[in-house]
C-alpha positions in Angstrom: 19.6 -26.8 -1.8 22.6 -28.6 -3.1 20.6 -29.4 -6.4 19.7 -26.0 -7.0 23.4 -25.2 -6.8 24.8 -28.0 -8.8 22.0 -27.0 -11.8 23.2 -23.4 -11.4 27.1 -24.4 -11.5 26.4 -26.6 -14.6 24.7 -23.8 -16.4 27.7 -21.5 -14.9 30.1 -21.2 -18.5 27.0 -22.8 -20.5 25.6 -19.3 -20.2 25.6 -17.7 -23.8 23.1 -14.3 -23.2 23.2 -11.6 -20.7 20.2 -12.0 -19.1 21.1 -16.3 -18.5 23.9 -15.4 -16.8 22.6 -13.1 -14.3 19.6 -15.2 -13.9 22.0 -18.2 -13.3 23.7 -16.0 -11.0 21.3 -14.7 -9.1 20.5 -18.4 -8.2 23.9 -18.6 -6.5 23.7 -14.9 -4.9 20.3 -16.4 -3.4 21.8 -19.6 -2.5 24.6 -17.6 -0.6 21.9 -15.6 1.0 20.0 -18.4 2.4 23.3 -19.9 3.4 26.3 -18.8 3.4 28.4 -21.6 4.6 26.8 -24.4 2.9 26.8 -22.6 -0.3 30.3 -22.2 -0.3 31.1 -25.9 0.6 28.7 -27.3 -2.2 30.4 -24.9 -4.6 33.9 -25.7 -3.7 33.1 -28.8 -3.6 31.4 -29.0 -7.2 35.1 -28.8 -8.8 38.0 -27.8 -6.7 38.7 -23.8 -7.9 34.9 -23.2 -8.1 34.4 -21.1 -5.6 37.0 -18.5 -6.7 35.6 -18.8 -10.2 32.0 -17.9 -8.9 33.7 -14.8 -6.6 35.2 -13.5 -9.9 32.3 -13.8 -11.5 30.4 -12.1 -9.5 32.5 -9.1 -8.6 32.8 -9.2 -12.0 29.4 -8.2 -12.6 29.6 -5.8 -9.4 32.8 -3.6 -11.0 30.4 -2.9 -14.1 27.3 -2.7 -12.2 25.3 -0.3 -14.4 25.5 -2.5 -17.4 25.3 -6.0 -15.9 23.7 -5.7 -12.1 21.3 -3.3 -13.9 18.4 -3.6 -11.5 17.8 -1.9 -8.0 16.7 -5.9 -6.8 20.0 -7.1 -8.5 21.7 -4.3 -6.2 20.0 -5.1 -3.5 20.3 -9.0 -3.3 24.2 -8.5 -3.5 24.6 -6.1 -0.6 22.3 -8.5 1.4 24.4 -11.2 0.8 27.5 -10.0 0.4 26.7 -8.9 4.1 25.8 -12.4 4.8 29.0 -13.8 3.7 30.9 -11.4 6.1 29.2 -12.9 9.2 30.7 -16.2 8.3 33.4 -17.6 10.9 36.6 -18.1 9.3 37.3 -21.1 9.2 33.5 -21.4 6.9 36.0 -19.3 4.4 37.4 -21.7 1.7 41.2 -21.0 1.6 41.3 -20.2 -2.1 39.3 -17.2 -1.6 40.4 -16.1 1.8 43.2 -13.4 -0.3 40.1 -12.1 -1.9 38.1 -11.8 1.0 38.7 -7.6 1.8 37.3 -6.8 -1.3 33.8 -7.9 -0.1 33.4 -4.5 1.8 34.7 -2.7 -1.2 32.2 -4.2 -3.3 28.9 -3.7 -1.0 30.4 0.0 -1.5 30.5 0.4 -5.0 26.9 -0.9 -5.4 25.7 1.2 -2.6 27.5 3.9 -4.8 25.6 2.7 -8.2 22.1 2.2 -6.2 20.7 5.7 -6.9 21.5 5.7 -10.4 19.1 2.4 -10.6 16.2 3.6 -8.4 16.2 6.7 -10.7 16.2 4.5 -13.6 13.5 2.6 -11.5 11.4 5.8 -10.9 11.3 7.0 -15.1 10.7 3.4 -16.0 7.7 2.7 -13.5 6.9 6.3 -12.4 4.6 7.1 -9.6 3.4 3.7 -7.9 0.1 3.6 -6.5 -1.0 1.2 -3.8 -4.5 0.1 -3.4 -5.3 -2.8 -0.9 -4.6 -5.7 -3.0 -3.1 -4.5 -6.4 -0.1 -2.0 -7.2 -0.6 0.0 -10.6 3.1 1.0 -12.0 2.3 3.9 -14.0 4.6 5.2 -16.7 4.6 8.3 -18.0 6.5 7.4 -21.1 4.1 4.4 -21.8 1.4 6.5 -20.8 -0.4 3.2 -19.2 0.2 1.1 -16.3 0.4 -2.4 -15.6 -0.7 -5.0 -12.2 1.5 -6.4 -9.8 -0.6 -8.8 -7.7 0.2 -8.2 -3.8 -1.9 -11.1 -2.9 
């Protein structure tokens, strides 16, 4: 896990597109997921300051949500882990984020509060979604075809 997050934190300002940067931090939203408290330690640890840098970040991308967490699964892997990281003990909480640390609730809110916009976006992108057995058909009325999504 600590390689994952030290490739991810050396791509972290490297980032030049918008779609690197979110991938890049989705890999530390995951990583925060899977664990909370070692994820913060490796971060902090990567270069003293890192840890607020990647907070900033991300609620960064959570106050602009519609633009840059664009995606109900880019929603919905924040909340999860945002949730996550309030289950920590506090003394898991590195001290230079510990100020910031309120603002965690307000920011599960705000996505909660952007969510339905992206499941409607969801819904005329993909349309109606029809489940067989082994295969899921997106259709889209716009495109007027559909496309697979292998279940198994």
């Amino acid at each position: 896990m600590q390689n994952i997050i030290v490739t991810a934190l050396n791509h972290f300002d490297k980032s030049q597109t918008k779609a690197s940067k979110l991938a890049n931090l989705e890999v530390l939203i995951n990583a925060v997921l899977y664990n909370p408290s070692a994820t913060l330690h490796f971060v902090e640890n990567f270069r003293p300051g890192m840890a607020r840098t990647f907070f900033d970040s991300w609620f960064g991308f959570i106050k602009s949500a519609e633009t840059k967490l664009p995606r109900v699964h880019d929603k919905k892997l924040s909340i999860v882990a945002l949730c996550a990281l309030l289950e920590l003990a506090p003394g898991a909480i590195p001290d230079n984020v510990k100020d910031g640390w309120p603002a965690i609730v307000g920011g599960i809110i705000r996505i909660f509060h952007d969510l339905p916009k992206a499941v409607e976006c969801k819904r005329l992108i993909f349309g109606n979604v029809v489940v067989s057995e082994h295969t899921r058909i997106y259709r889209s009325p716009e495109i007027g075809r559909g496309f697979r999504d292998r279940t198994r």
